[in-house]
C-alpha positions in Angstrom: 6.7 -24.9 22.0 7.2 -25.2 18.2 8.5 -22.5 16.0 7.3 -22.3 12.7 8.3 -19.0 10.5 7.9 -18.0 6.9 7.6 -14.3 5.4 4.4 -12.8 4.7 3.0 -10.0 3.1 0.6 -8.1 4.7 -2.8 -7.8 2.6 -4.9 -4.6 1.7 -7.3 -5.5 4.4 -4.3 -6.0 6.8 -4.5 -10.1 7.5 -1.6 -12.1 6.7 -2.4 -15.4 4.1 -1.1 -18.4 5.5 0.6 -20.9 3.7 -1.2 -24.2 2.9 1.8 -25.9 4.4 1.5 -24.5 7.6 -2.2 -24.7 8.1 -1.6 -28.6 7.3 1.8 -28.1 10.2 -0.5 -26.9 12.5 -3.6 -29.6 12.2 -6.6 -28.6 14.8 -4.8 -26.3 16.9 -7.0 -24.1 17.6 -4.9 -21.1 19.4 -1.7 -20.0 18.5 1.3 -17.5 19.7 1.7 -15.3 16.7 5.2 -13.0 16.9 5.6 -10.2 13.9 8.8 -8.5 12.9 8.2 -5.7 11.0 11.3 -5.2 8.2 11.5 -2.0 6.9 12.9 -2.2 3.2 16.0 -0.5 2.5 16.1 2.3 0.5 19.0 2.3 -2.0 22.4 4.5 -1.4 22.3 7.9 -3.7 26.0 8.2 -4.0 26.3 4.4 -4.9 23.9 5.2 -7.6 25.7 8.1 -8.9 28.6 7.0 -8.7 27.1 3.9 -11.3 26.4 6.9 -13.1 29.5 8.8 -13.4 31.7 5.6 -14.2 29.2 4.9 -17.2 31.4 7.4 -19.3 34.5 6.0 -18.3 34.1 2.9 -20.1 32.6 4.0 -22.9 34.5 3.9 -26.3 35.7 7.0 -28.3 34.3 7.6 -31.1 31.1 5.6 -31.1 28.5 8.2 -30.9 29.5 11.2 -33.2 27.8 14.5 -32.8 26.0 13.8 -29.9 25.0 17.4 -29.2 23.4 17.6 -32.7 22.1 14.2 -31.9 20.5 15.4 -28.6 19.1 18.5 -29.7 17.2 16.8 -32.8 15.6 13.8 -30.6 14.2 16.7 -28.7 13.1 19.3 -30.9 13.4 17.3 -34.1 15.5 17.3 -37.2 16.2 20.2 -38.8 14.4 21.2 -42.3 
């Protein structure tokens, strides 16, 4: 028995496209044993993410954004008059 695999992705009307290079691989077979692994994606840590986060500040050099509470407060409500 020959093994052939490749990823697919599973289309809206649930068949599964098949590579031109396989169809040519598999000539006029006509029946063939068809094996799915289902991969579930991972879903990203939360604590990785704020821990990227938290160290954002830690690098960050004094001094380069001055008033930044002022700064804050007039993107969201706008500048003053």
């Amino acid at each position: 028995m020959k093994v052939i695999e490749y990823i697919a992705e599973v289309l809206p009307n649930g068949s599964l496209a098949l590579p031109d290079d396989i169809r040519k691989e598999l000539g006029s077979q006509t029946q063939v044993k068809v094996t799915l692994a289902v991969e579930t994606p991972s879903m990203p840590d939360p604590q990785k993410g704020w821990q990227i986060f938290k160290n954002l500040g830690k690098d960050a050099v004094a001094g380069k954004l001055s008033n930044t509470s002022t700064k804050h407060d007039e993107y969201l409500y706008g500048t003053r008059k």
